[in-house]
N, C-alpha and C positions, 0 to 999 in steps of 0.2 A: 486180158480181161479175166476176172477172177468169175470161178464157179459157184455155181450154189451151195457145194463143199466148202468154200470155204467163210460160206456167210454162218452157215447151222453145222455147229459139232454133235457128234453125235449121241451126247447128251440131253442136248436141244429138240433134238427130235424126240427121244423116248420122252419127253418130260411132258412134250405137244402131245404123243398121242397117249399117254396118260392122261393127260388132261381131257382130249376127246371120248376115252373110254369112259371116262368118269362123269360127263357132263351130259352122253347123249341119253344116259339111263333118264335126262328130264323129261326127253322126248318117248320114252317108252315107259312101262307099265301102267297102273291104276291111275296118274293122272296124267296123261298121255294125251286125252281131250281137251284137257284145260292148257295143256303146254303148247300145242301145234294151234289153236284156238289165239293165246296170246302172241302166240312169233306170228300170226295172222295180223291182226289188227295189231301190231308194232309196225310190218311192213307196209301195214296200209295205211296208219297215219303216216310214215316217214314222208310217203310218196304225196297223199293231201298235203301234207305242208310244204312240198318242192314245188306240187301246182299251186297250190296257194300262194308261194312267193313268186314264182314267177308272172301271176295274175297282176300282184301288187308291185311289180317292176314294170309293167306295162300303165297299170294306173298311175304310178310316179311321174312316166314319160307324159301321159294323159295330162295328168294335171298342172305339171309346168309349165305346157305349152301351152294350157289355159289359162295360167298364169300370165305368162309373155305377149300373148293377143290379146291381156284384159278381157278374156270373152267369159261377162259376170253369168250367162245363160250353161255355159259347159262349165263352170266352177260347180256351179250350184250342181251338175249333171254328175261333178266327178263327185263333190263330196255324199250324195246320195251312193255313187255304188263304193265309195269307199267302208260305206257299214257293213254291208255286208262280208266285206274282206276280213277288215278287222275284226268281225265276230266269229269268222271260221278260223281267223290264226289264234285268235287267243282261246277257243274252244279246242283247236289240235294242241296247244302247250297245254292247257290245263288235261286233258288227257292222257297227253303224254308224260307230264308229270306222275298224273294218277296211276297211271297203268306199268308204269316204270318201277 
C-alpha cells in the first residue's frame, strides 16, 4: 500500500498551505464579521436542504403508496404538504444561489 508520500509531492503541499495562508486572511481582519457570518448561513442552508430532501424522500414514498391504494383522501393530504417542501427547496436554491 502506498503512503501519503507518495500521493502529495512536496510541492503539493507548499502550494496547499499557500493557499491556506492566503485565503484564511478572509476569515480575519476588518471583515471578519461579514466572512464567519457567510460560512454561517452557507453551512446552514447546506444542512436545510439535506433535511429538506430527505423530508421529500419520505413524501415521495408517501405519495406513491397513495398513489397504489388510490386513496384519493391521502393524495389530496400528500399534495397539500407537498407545498410547503417545494417552497422551502426552492427558497434554499435561490439563496444559495444568491449568497453564493
Amino acid at each position: 500500500m502506498l503512503s501519503n508520500e507518495a500521493y502529495h509531492s512536496p510541492g503539493e503541499r507548499q502550494l496547499l498551505l499557500r493557499f491556506w495562508k492566503s485565503a484564511g486572511g478572509f476569515w480575519k481582519g476588518k471583515s471578519a464579521g461579514w466572512a464567519w457570518l457567510l460560512t454561517v448561513l452557507l453551512i446552514a442552508t447546506v444542512l436545510l436542504q439535506l433535511l429538506t430532501q430527505y423530508y421529500l424522500n419520505f413524501w415521495n414514498r408517501d405519495f406513491f403508496n397513495a398513489v397504489e391504494r388510490k386513496d384519493g383522501k391521502e393524495l389530496l393530504s400528500q399534495a397539500l404538504r407537498f407545498i410547503p417542501l417545494a417552497a422551502a427547496s426552492l427558497s434554499l436554491a435561490v439563496f444559495s444561489v444568491w449568497g453564493g
